[in-house]
C-alpha positions, 0 to 999 in steps of 0.5 A: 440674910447670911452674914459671914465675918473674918477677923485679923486679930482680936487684940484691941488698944487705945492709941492714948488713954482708955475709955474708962475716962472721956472719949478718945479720938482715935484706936487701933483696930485690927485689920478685918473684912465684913462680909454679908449677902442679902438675896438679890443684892449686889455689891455696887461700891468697895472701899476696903482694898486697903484698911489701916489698922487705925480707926476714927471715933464716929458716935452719937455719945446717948449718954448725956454727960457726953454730948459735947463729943458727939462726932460724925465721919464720912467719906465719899463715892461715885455713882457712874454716868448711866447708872442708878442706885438703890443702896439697901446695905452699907457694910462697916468695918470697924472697932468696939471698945464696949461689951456690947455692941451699938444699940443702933446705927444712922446711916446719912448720905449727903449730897457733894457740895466743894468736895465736902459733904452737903446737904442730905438726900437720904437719912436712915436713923436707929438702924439695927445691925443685920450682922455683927463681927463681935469686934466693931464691924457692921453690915448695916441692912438700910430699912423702910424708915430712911426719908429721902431718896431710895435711889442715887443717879449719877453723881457724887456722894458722901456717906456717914456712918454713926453709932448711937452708942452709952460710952458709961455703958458700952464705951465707944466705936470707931470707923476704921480707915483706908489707906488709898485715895479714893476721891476727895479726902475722909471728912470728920466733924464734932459739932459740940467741940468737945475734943476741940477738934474740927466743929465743922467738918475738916480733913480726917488726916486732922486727927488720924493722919492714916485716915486718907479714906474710909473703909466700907462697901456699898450693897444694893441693885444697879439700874442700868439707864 
């Protein structure tokens, strides 16, 4: 697989505080592009026409003192009538305050349920990244271990991102947001309430006012039917 980035900047800063104390809920990032080829993909599913240069928090906090901010994004997309996907990469741009990058990444998609996401058809835990752009973007290649559905008919569904992340170690990663409205709003959730912020999910504009949507793309094979 040949992976190949492109960064805006690489100046990187809080929107309030640092990461030296708790975590924050969102960053600014800079505004970049990941891009990645894995042979015979194709990329079924573009959501970064318009990336803002703001970023929400979505991590699994493994260190334990910090559980309580463990938080989740996601927003959704439609596969079209008469089509069928096999989504093997999911491509995030994003932002990392750590040194290092996520030990790993979960990938979740879930089922539309009111325009909100609802229960799961396919979750792919501890997937390692197949590219990193050194500032927080991910092209996350999905392997042999997701449970679930391999292929999503027509419909629509929701994505979840979430880095599983040390903040004592590696501090915190951040999804970055997209300006234009695609389907329902981006959807943010901290179920331990930690931030005292949305224990359910809730709008992502809540916290990050530009975070209409998400930024990602979608890679896989598209079956005709």
């Amino acid at each position: 697989m040949k992976t190949v980035f492109f960064a805006g900047t690489a100046t990187l800063a809080l929107c309030a505080g640092t990461a030296s104390g708790a975590p924050m809920l969102q960053a600014k990032a800079p505004v970049h592009r990941v891009i990645s080829a894995v042979p015979g993909s194709v990329t079924l599913y573009d959501q970064t026409s318009s990336e803002s240069s703001s970023a929400i928090s979505s991590q699994n906090f493994t260190s334990g003192a910090f559980a309580a901010y463990d938080d989740q994004a996601a927003d959704d997309f439609t596969v079209p009538s008469g089509h069928k996907w096999k989504v093997s990469e999911v491509d995030v741009p994003g932002v990392n305050f750590g040194p290092n990058p996520a030990t790993s990444l979960n990938v979740i998609f879930y089922k539309n349920s009111h325009g909100l996401p609802g229960s799961i058809v396919r979750e792919c835990d501890n997937q390692s990244s197949a590219g990193y752009d050194g500032f927080g973007g991910y092209a996350i290649k999905l392997d042999q271990t997701c449970t679930g559905k391999g292929s999503l008919k027509s419909g629509t569904y929701w994505v979840s991102v979430i880095a599983n992340q040390d903040f004592t170690q590696d501090a915190q990663w951040y999804w970055d947001s997209n300006l234009s409205n695609h389907g329902s709003a981006a959807q943010w959730q901290n179920p331990n309430n930690g931030f005292g912020e949305c224990p359910t999910w809730c709008a992502a504009t809540n916290i990050v006012p530009s975070a209409t949507d998400l930024a990602f793309t979608l890679k896989g094979k598209d079956r005709i039917l």
